[in-house]
N, C-alpha and C positions, 0 to 999 in steps of 0.2 A: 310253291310260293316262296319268293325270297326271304331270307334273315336279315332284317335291318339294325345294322349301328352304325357309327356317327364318328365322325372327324371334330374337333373343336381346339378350344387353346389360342394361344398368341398368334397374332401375326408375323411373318416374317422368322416364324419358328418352322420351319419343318414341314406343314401340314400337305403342300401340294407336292414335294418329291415323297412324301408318303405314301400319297396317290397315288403318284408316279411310280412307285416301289408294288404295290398291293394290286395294282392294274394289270399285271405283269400273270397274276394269277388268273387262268382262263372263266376260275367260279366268281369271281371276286370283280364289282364293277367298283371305280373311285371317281374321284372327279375332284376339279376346284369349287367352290363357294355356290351352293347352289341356291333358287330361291325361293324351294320349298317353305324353311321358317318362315320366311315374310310373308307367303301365302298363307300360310296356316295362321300368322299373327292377323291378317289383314280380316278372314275368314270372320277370326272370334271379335275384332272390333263391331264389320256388322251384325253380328251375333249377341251382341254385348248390352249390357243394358244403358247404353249410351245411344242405341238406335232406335228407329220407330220399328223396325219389325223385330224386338226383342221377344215380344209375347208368341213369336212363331216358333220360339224355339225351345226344348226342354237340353238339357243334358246329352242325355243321349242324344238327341239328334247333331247336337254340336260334335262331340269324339266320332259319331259317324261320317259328319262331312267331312271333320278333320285328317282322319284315318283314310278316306275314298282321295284327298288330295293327295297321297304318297303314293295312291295308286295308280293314279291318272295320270302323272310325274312321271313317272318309273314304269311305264305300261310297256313300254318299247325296249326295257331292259329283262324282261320276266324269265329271259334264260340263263340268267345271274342266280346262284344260289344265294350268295351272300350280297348285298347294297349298302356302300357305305355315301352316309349324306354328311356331308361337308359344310359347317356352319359355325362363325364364331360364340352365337349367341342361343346356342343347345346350351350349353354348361346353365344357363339362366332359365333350362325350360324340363328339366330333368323331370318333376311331377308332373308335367304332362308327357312326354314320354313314356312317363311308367306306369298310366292311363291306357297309352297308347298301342305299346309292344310291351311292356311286362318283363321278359329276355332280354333286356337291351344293353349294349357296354359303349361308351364315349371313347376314342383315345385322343387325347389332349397334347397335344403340340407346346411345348413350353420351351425356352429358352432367358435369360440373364436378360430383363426387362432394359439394361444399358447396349446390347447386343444390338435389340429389338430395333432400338430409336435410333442407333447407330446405324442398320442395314436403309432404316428408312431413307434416310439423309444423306446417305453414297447415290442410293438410287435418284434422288433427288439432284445431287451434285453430278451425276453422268448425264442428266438430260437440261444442259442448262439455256435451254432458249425453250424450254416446254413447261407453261405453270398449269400442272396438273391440280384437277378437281380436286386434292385432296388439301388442298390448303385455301384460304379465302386472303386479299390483297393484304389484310393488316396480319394474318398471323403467318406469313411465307418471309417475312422482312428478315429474319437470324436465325442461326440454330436455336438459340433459346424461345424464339415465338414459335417457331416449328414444332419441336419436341413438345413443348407447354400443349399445344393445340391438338397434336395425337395423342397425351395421355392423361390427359382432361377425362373427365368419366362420362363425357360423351364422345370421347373421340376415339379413333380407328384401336389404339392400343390400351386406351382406360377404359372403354366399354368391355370389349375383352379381358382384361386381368380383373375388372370387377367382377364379371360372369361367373369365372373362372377360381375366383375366390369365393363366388357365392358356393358352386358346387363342390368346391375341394374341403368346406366344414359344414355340407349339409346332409341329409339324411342318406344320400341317393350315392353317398362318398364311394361306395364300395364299387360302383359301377363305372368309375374311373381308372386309365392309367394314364398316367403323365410321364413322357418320353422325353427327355432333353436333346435338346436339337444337337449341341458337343456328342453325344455319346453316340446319335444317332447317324452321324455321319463317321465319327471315329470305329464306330463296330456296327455298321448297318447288320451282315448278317446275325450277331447275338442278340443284336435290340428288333429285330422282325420277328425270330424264334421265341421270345417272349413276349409280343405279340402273339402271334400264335395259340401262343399257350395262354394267354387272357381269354383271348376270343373264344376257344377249345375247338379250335380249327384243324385240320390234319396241316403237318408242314408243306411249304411247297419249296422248290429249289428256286430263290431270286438270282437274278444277273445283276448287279448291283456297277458293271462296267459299262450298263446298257438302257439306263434308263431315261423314257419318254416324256417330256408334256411339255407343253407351251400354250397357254392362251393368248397371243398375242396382239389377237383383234380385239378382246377384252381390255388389256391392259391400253393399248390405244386410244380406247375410250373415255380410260378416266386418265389419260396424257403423263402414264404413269408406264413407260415401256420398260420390259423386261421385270415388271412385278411376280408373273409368276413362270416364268422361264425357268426350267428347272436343267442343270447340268446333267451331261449323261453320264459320268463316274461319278457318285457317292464318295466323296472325301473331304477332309477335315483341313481348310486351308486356317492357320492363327496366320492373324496380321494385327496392325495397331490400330484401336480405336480412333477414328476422328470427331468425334465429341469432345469437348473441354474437359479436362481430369474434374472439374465439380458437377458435371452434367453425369458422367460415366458414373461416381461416386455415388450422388445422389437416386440415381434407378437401379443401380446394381443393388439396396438397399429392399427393393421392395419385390425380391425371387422370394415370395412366401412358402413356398414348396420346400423351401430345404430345412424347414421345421416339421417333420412329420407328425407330430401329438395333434392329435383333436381332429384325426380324419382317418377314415376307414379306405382311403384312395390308394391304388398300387402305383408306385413310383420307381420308374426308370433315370438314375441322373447317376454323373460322376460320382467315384468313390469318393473324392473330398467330399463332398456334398453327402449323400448318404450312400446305404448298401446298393448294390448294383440292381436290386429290386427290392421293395419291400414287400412282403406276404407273398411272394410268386417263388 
């Protein structure tokens, strides 16, 4: 029977060349965003005592059906030792998780929240006759309505760093590593080998000159091409922000990770920022 953990974290940080990196191991299945959570959120709404067949259900029956959707998901992967499930909105669901699997460890995709909105807004700016799903006609008009609309605490990048704030000071903290996307392409293999050693995985040899993924029919979709195209050499390109220096300013302000007091969470980020791990 497989071992399940969990991909989460920012967007636009890292999470699917992770995939793309951890895929590469023959035990080890990854993937991008999958839609297991929603299924398991949607599960407990009719479950919930907002529905008429609420009284059908106890507790347990609920973590049963819950538990039997990962199964049924992941039916056709069973020759996978290890599954990792891909979601930004685990970091927000950690007590049920820990209902769920018990063992379980998150690793969290994090990146300089001005990086984030920046990557958003190149991609945005490369497909300029394509107004993708992710914006609606009044908040696509500037960068400033743009950015505004994805880190909104409902939107693509505030629903995430709220999550992701919920879990980094809450009880379940220890069950986190948080990798920054700098280090992780600057030293992919030392930032995988501590991995490894989270998970308490045996090492395996990555090719990090050679890696795979593209969803490309997905990102199509939501008119958002090359969203998760991931390059096949792991490297570290600095270039200059195109955000306004008060745009850059103001979210570069809110990387709450680089305060490590008041969390039990293992953190992978730049030596300015902290030690190159903490508790690892």
């Amino acid at each position: 029977m497989a071992k399940f953990h969990f991909i989460s974290g920012l967007p636009r940080s890292g999470s699917t060349l992770l995939a793309g990196i951890l895929r590469q191991n023959p035990l080890f299945y990854a993937g991008m965003s999958s839609p297991v959570a929603g299924l398991v959120n949607g599960c407990l709404e009719q479950m919930g005592a907002g529905s008429e067949f609420y009284t059908f259900f106890d507790d347990k029956k609920r973590k049963t059906i819950c538990s039997a959707l990962f199964d049924a998901y992941y039916q056709d992967k069973s020759n996978y030792e290890v599954i990792f499930d891909t979601n930004r909105i685990w970091t927000a669901r950690l007590h049920q998780l820990n209902e769920l699997f018990g063992d379980f460890k998150v690793i969290c995709c994090v990146r300089n929240p001005a990086w984030v909105l920046d990557s958003f807004e190149k991609i945005y700016r490369k497909n300029p006759f394509e107004y993708s799903r992710m914006y609606s006609p009044q908040t696509r008009q500037t960068v400033y309505s743009r950015c505004d609309s994805l880190i909104n605490a409902g939107g693509v990048v505030g629903g995430a760093w709220t999550a992701l704030k919920e879990a980094y000071y809450g009880e379940y903290s220890d069950r986190l590593l948080l990798i920054d996307y700098d280090l992780l392409t600057q030293h992919p293999q030392r930032s995988i080998q501590l991995i490894y050693q989270f998970l308490a995985e045996k090492q395996y040899s990555h090719d990090f000159d050679n890696v795979e993924y593209d969803a490309n029919e997905f990102d199509q979709q939501l008119g958002v091409a090359g969203l998760h195209r991931v390059k096949q050499k792991v490297e570290f390109k600095p270039r200059r922000s195109i955000l306004p220096p008060d745009l850059f300013q103001k979210y570069s302000e809110m990387a709450f990770w680089q305060d490590a007091s008041g969390t039990a969470a293992n953190i992978i980020a730049p030596k300015q920022e902290l030690n190159e791990s903490k508790k690892m």
